[in-house]
KEKE-3310 file (N, C-alpha, C; in steps of 0.2 Angstrom, whole numbers, plus 5000, padded with zeros to 4 digits):
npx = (5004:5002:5010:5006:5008:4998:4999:4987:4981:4970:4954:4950:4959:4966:4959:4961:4972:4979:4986:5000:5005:5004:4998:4993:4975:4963:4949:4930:4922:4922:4919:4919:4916:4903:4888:4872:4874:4884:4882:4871:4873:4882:4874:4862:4874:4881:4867:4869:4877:4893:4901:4905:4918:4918:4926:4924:4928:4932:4921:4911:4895:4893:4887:4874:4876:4878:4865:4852:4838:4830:4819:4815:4817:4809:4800:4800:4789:4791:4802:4818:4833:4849:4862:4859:4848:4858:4865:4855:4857:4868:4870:4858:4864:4877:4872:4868:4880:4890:4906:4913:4921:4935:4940:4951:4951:4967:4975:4976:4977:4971:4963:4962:4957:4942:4940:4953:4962:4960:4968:4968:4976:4973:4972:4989:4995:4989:4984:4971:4964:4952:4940:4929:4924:4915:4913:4910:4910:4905:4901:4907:4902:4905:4910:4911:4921:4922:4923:4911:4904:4907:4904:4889:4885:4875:4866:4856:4862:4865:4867:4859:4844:4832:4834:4833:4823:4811:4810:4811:4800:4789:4800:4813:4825:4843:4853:4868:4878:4878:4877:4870:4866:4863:4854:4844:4841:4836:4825:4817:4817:4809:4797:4793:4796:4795:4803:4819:4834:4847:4863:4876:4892:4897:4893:4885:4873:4878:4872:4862:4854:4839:4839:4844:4833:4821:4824:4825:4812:4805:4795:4797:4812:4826:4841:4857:4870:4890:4891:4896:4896:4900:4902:4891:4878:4872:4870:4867:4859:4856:4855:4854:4864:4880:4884:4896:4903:4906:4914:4918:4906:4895:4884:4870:4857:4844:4839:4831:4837:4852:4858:4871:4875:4886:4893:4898:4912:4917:4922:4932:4947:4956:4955:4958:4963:4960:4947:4935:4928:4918:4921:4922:4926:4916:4912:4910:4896:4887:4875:4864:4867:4876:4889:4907:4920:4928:4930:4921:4922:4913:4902:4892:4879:4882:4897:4894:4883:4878:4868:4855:4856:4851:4846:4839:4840:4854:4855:4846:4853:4866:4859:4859:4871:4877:4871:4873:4888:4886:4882:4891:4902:4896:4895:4910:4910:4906)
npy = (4994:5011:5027:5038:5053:5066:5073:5074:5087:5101:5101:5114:5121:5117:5118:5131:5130:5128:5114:5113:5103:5094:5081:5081:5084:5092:5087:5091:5080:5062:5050:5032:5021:5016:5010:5010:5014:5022:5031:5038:5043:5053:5060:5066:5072:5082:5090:5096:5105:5101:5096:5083:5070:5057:5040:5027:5014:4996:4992:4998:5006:4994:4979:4976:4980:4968:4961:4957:4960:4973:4972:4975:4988:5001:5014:5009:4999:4992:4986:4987:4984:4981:4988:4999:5006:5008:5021:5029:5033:5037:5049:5056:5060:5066:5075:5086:5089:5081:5073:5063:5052:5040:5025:5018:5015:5014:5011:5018:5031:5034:5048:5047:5056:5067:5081:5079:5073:5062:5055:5047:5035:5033:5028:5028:5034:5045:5056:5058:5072:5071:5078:5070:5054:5043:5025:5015:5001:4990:4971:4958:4945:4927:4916:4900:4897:4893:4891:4892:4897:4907:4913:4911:4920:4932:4927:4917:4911:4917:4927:4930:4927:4933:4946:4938:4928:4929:4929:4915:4909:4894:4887:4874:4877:4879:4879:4883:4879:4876:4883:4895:4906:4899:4890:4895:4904:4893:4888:4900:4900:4890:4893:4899:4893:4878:4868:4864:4860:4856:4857:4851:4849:4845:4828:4833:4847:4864:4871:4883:4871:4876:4879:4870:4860:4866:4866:4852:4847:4853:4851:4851:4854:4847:4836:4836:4828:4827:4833:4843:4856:4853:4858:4870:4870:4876:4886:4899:4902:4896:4877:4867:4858:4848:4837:4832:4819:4813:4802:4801:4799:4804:4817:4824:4834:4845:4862:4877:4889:4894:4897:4905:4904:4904:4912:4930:4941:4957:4972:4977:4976:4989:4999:4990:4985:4998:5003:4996:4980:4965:4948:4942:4954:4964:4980:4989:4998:5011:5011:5019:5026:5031:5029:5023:5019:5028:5043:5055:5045:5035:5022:5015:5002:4988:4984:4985:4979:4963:4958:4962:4966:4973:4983:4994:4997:4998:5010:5017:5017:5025:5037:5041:5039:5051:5063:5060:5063:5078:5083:5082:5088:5099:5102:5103:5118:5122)
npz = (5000:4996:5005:5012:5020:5027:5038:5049:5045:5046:5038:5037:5036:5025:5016:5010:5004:4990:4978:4972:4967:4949:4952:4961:4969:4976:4983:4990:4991:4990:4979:4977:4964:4952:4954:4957:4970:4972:4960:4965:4976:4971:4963:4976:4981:4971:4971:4982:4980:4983:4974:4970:4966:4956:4956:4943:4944:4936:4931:4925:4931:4938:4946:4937:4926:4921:4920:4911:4909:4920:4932:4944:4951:4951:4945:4931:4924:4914:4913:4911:4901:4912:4908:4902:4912:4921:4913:4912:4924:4930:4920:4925:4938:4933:4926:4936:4940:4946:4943:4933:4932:4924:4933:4943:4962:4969:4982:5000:5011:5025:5035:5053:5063:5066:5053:5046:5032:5018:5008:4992:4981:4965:4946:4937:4947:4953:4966:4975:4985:4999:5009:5012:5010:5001:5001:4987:4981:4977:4979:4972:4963:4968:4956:4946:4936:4925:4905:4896:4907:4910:4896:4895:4904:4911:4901:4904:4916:4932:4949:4957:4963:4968:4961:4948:4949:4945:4929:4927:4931:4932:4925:4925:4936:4942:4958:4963:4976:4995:5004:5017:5010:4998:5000:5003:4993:4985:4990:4988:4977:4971:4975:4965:4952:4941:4946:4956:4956:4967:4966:4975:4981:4991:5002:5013:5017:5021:5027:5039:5052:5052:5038:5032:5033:5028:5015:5012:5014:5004:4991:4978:4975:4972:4978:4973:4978:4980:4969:4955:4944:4928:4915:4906:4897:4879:4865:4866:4875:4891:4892:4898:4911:4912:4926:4936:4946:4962:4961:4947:4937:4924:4923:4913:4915:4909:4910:4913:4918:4928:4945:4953:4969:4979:4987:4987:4986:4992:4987:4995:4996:4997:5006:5017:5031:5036:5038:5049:5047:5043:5046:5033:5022:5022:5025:5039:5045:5054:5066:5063:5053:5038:5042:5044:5056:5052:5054:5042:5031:5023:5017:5006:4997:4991:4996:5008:5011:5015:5014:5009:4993:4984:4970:4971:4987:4987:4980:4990:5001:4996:4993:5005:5011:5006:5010:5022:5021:5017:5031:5037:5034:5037:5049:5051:5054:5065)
capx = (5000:5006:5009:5006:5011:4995:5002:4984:4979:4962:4949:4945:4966:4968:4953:4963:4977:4978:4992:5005:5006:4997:4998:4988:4970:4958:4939:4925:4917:4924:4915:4922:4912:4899:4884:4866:4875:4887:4878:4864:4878:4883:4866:4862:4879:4880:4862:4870:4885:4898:4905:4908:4922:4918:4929:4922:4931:4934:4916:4905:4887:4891:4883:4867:4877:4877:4859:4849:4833:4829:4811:4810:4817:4804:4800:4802:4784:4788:4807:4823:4842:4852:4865:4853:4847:4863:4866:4853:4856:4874:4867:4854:4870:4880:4867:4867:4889:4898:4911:4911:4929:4935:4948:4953:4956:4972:4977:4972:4976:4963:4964:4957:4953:4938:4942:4958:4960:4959:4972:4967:4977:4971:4976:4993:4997:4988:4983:4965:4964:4947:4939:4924:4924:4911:4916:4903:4915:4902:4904:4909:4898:4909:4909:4913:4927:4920:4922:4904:4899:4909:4900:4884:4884:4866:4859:4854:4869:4862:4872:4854:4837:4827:4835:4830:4819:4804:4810:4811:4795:4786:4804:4816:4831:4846:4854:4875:4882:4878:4876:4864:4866:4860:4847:4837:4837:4833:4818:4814:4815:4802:4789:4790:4799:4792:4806:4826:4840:4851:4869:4881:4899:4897:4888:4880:4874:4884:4866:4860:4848:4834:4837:4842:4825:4817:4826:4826:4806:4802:4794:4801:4819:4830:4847:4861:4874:4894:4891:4900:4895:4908:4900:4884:4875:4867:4874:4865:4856:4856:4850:4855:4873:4884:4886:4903:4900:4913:4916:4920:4904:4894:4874:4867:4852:4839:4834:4833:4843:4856:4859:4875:4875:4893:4896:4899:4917:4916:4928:4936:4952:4960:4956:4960:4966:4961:4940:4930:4925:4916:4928:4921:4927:4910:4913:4905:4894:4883:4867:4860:4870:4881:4899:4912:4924:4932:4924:4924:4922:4906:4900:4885:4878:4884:4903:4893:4877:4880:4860:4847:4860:4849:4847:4837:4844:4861:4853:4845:4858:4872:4856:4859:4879:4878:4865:4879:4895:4884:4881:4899:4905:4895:4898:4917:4911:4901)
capy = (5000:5017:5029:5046:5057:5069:5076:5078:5094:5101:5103:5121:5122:5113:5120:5138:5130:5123:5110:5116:5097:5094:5076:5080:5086:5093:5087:5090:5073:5059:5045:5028:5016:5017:5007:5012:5017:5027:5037:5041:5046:5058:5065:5068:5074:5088:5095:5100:5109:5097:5096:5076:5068:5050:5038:5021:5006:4993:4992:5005:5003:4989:4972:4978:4979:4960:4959:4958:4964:4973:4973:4977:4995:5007:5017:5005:4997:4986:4985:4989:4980:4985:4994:5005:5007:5011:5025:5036:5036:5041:5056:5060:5061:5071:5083:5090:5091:5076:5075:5057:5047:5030:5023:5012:5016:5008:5012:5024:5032:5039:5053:5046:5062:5071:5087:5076:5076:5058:5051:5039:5034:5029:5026:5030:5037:5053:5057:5064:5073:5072:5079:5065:5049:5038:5021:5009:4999:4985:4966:4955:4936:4921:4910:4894:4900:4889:4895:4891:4903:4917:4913:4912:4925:4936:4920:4909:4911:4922:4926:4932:4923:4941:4948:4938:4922:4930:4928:4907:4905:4888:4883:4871:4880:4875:4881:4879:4879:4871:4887:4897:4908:4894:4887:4903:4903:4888:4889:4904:4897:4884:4896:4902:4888:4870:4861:4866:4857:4860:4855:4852:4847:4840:4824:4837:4853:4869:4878:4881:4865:4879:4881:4864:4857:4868:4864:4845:4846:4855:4845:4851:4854:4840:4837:4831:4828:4825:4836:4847:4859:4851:4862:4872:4867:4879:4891:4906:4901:4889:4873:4861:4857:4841:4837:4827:4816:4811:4795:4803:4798:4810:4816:4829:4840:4850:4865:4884:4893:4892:4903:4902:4905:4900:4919:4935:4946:4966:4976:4983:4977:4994:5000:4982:4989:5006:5002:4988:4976:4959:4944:4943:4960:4969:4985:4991:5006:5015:5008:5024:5032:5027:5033:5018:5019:5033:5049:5058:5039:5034:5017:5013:4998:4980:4984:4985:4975:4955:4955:4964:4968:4974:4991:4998:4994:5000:5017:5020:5017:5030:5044:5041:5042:5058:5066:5060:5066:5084:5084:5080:5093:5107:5100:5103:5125:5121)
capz = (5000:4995:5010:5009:5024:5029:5047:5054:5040:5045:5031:5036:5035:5019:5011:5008:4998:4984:4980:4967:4962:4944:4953:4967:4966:4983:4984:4996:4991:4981:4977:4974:4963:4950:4954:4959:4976:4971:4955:4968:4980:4963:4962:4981:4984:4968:4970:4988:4978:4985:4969:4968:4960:4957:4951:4941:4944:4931:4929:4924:4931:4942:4945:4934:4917:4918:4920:4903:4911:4928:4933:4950:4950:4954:4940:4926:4923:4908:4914:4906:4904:4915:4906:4899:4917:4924:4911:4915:4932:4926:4917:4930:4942:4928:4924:4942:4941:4949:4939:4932:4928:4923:4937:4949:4968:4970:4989:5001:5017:5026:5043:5060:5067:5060:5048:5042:5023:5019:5003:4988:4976:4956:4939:4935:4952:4956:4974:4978:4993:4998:5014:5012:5005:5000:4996:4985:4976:4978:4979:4966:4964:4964:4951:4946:4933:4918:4899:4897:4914:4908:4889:4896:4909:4910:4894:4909:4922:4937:4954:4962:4964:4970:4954:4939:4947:4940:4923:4926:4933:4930:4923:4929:4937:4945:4961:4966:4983:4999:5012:5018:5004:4992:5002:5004:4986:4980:4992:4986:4968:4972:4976:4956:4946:4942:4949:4956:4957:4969:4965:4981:4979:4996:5004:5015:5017:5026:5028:5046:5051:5049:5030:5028:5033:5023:5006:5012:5016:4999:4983:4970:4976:4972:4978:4969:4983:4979:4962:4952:4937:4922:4907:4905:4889:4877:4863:4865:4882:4896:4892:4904:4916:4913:4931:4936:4954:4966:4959:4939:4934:4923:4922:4911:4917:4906:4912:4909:4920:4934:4949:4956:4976:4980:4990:4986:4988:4994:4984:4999:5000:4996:5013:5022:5038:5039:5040:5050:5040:5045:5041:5024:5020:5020:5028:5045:5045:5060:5066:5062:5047:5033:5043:5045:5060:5051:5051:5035:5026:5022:5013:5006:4993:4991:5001:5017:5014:5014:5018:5004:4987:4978:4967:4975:4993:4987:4980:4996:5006:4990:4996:5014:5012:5003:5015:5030:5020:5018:5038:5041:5032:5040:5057:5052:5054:5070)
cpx = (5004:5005:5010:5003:5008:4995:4995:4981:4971:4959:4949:4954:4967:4961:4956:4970:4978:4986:4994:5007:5001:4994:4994:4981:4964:4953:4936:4923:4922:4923:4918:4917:4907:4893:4880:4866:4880:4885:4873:4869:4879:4877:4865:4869:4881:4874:4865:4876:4891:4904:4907:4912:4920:4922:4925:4923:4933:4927:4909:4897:4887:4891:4875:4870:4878:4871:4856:4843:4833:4821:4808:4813:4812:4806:4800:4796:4787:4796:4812:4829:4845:4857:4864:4850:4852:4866:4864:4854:4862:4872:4862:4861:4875:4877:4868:4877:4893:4900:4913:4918:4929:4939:4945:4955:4962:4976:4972:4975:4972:4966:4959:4955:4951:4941:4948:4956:4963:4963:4971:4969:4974:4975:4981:4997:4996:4984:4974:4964:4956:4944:4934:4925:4920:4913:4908:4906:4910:4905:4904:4907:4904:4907:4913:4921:4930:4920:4916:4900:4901:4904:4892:4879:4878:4863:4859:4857:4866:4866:4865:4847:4832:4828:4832:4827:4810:4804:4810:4803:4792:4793:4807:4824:4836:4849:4861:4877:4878:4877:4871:4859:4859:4854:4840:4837:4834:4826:4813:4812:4808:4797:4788:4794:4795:4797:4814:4829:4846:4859:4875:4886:4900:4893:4883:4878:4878:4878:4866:4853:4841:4832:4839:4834:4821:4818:4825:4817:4802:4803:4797:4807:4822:4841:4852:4871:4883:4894:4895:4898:4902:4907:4893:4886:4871:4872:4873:4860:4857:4850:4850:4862:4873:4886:4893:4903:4908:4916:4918:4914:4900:4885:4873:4857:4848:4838:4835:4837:4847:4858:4866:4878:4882:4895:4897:4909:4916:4922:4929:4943:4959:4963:4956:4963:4962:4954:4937:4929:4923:4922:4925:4924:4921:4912:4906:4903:4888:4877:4863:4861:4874:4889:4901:4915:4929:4929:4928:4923:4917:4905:4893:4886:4881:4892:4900:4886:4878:4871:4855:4852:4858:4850:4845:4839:4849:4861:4851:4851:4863:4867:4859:4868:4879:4877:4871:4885:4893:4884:4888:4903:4903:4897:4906:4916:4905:4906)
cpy = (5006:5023:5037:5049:5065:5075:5078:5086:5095:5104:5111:5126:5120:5116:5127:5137:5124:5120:5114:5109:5094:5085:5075:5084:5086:5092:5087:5081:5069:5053:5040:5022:5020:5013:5011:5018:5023:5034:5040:5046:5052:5064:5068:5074:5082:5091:5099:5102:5106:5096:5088:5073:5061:5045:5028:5015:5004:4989:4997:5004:4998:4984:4973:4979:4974:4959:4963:4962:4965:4977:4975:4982:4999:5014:5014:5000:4992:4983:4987:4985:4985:4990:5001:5010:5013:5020:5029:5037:5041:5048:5059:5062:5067:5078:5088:5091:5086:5076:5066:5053:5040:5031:5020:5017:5010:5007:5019:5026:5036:5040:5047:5050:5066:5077:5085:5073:5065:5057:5044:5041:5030:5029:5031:5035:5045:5052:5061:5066:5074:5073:5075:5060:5043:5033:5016:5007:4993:4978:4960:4947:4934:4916:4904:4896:4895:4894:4897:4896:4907:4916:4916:4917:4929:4931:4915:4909:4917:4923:4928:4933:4930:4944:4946:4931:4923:4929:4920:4903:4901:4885:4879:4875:4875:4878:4881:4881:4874:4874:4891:4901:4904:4890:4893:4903:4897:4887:4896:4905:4893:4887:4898:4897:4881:4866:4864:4861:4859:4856:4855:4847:4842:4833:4827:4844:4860:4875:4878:4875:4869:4877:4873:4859:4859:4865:4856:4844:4851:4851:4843:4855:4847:4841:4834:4832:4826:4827:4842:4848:4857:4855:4863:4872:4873:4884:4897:4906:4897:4884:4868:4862:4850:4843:4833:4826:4815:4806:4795:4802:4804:4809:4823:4830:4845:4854:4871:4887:4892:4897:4900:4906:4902:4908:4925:4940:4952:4965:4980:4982:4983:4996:4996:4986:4994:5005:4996:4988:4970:4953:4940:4950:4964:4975:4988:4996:5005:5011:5013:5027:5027:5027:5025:5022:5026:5040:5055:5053:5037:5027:5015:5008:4990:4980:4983:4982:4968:4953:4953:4962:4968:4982:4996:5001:4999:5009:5020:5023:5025:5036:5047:5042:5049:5062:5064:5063:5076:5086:5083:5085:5101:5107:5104:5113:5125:5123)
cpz = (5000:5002:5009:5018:5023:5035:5048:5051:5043:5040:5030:5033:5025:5012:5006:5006:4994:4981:4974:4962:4957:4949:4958:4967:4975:4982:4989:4996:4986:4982:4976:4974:4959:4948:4958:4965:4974:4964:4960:4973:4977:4966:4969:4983:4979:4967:4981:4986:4980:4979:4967:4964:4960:4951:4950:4943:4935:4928:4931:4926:4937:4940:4939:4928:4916:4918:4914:4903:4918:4928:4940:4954:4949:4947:4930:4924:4917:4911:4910:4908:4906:4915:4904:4905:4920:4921:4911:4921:4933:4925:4921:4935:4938:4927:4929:4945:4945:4943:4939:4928:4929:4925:4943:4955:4968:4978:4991:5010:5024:5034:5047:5064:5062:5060:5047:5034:5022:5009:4999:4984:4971:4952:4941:4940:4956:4962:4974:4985:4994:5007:5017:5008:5007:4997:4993:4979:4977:4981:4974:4968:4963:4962:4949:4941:4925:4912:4898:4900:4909:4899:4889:4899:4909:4903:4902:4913:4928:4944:4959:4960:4963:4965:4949:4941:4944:4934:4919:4928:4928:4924:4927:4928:4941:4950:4964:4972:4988:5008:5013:5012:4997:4993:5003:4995:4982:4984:4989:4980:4967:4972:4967:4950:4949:4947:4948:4958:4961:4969:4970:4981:4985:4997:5009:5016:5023:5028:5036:5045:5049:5042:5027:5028:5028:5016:5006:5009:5007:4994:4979:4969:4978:4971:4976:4974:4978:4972:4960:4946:4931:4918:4908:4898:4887:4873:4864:4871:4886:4894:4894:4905:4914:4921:4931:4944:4956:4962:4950:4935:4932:4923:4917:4912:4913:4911:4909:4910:4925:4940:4953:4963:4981:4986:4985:4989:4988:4991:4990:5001:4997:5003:5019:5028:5041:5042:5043:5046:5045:5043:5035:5019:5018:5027:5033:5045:5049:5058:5063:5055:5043:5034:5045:5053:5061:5051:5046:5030:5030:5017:5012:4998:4995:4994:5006:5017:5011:5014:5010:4995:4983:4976:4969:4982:4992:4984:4984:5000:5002:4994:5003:5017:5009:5009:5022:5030:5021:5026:5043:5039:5035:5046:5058:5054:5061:5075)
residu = (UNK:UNK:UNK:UNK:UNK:UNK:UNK:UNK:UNK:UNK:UNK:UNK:UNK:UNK:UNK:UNK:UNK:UNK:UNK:UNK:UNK:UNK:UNK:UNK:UNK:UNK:UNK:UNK:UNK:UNK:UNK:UNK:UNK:UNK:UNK:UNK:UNK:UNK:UNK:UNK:UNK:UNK:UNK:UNK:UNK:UNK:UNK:UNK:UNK:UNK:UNK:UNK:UNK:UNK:UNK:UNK:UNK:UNK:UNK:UNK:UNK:UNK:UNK:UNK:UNK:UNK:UNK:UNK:UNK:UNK:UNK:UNK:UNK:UNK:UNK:UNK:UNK:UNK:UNK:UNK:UNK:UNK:UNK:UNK:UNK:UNK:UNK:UNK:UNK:UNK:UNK:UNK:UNK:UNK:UNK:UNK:UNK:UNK:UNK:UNK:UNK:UNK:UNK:UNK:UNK:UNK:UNK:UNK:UNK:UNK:UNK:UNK:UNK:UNK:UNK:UNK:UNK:UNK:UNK:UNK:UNK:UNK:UNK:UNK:UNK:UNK:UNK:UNK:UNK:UNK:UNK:UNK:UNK:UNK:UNK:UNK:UNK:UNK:UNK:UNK:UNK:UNK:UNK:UNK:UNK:UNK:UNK:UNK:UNK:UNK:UNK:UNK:UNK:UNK:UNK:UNK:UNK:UNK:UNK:UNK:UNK:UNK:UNK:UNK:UNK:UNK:UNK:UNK:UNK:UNK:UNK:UNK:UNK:UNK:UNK:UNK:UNK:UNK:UNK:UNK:UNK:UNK:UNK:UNK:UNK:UNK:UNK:UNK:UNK:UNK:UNK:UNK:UNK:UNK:UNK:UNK:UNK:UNK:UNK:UNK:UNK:UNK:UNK:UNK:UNK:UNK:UNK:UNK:UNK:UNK:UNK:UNK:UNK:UNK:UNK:UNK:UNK:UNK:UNK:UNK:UNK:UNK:UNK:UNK:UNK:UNK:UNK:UNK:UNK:UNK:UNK:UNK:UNK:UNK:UNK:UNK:UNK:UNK:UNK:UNK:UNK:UNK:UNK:UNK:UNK:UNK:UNK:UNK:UNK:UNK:UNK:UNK:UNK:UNK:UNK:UNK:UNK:UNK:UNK:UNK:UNK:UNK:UNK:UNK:UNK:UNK:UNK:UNK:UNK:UNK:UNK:UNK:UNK:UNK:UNK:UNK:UNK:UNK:UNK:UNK:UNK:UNK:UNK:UNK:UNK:UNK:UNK:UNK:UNK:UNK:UNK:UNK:UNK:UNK:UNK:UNK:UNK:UNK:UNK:UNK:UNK:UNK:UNK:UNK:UNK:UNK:UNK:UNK:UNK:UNK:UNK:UNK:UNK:UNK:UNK:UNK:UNK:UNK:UNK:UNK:UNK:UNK:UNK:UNK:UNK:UNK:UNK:UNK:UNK:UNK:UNK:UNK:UNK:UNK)
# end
């Protein structure tokens, strides 16, 4: 991690000069990440003049530009894909002046005492000095790390049930994993598909006994113990899995779509140290607010929610960082 030596500067200090390094650059807000939570963070945060700089990631939009269609976004009655989605939300956020770049956080080290100026480095080594910083770098599904998946990926391949199981109703899907994760969804596939499969590489399941009763006790959840995805089938969709069993023997499976519930990764290992974090690395933020342990860094979306992950959720929450980053910066004139 790059170290960058702030001595304690206070905002209302550091506000009244401006650096002489083209390499380093002062922000009230700077935003990191551009999904649902961090473009609404955008919009909230420049209709309050704050000026937002935010920077993208290595994926523009988020988790929602793999998704083909999103239908349960508020506002979108017939629905729309999600890249289309993500775009206006962009330009709603633009129109009102965040200042909207492509790059990477690649280090960072952030003040511990409030009105301390809080250092991220990005692309190509330039420094942002920033008196607030929202992080909503999301969290990234893991996948099996098949040709196939990656081929397939938003044609049949799903990382999330609440997301796109309304689009399989009365088909037969398929569910992978073996934790709680996976058994909350494959029950909650049962209520709108004909009939899931749930695929567990073990001989038992790693759910709590709660959610394994449920999955055990439901009809048309069928388990295929000591299993492994070899190849999903279909060229232009999903249309069945070749399994592969403990003993090398093989089975192929018809069905339409596959969700794959294996876990999820928080993008926050930048600031690994500096922020609580759960031991998955989703990031700790206020019973009441969206402030982490640090004040002046704020997180909101899929870095700090292991629960809901959804678009909505995660745009609440970007409103609700902004709205905390604004009240933290007046405070600093109190």
């Amino acid at each position: 991690m790059s170290q960058f030596n702030f001595g304690g500067v206070s905002t209302k200090e550091s506000a009244s000069k401006e650096s002489t390094d083209n390499n380093v650059e002062r922000v009230k807000v700077l935003i990191i990440g551009s999904g649902p939570a961090g473009y609404t963070a955008g919009i909230y945060a420049s209709r309050a003049d704050l000026k937002p700089v935010l920077y993208t990631g290595m994926e523009m939009g988020g988790q929602l530009t793999t998704t083909t269609e999103v239908e349960n976004f508020p506002g979108y009655p017939d629905g729309i894909d999600g890249p289309t989605m993500m775009e206006e939300i962009k330009k709603q956020a633009e129109r009102f002046g965040t200042d909207v770049r492509f790059g990477i956080a690649k280090s960072a080290e952030l003040a511990t005492e409030k009105g301390g100026i809080h250092k991220i480095e990005v692309d190509g080594g330039k420094i942002i000095e920033a008196e607030t910083v929202i992080i909503s770098t999301g969290a990234s599904a893991k996948y099996l790390g098949l040709e196939s998946e990656t081929r397939l990926r938003g044609f049949g391949i799903s990382a999330c049930a609440t997301c796109d199981g309304f689009f399989y109703k009365g088909k037969d899907v398929a569910v992978v994993g073996g934790g709680d994760t996976a058994a909350e969804e494959a029950t909650y596939l049962a209520n709108l598909c004909n009939k899931v499969t749930l695929v567990v590489r073990r001989d038992e399941l790693r759910a709590s006994k709660v959610m394994q009763n449920r999955v055990l006790n439901t009809p048309n959840i069928e388990v295929k113990w000591d299993s492994q995805i070899d190849e999903f089938l279909g060229e232009n969709g999903v249309e069945g899995i070749r399994l592969v069993k403990k003993d090398g023997t093989k089975e192929e499976v018809k069905l339409d779509g596959v969700f794959i519930a294996i876990g999820h990764k928080p993008n926050s290992d930048f600031v690994k140290g500096q922020i609580d974090m759960d031991e998955t690395g989703f990031i700790i933020t206020n019973a009441k607010d969206q402030g982490t342990n640090l004040p002046g860094v704020f997180a909101a979306g899929d870095v700090q929610d292991s629960k809901y992950r959804q678009g909505i959720t995660a745009a609440g929450s970007g409103s609700m960082a902004a709205i905390d980053a604004e009240h933290y910066l007046a405070s600093l004139n109190d």
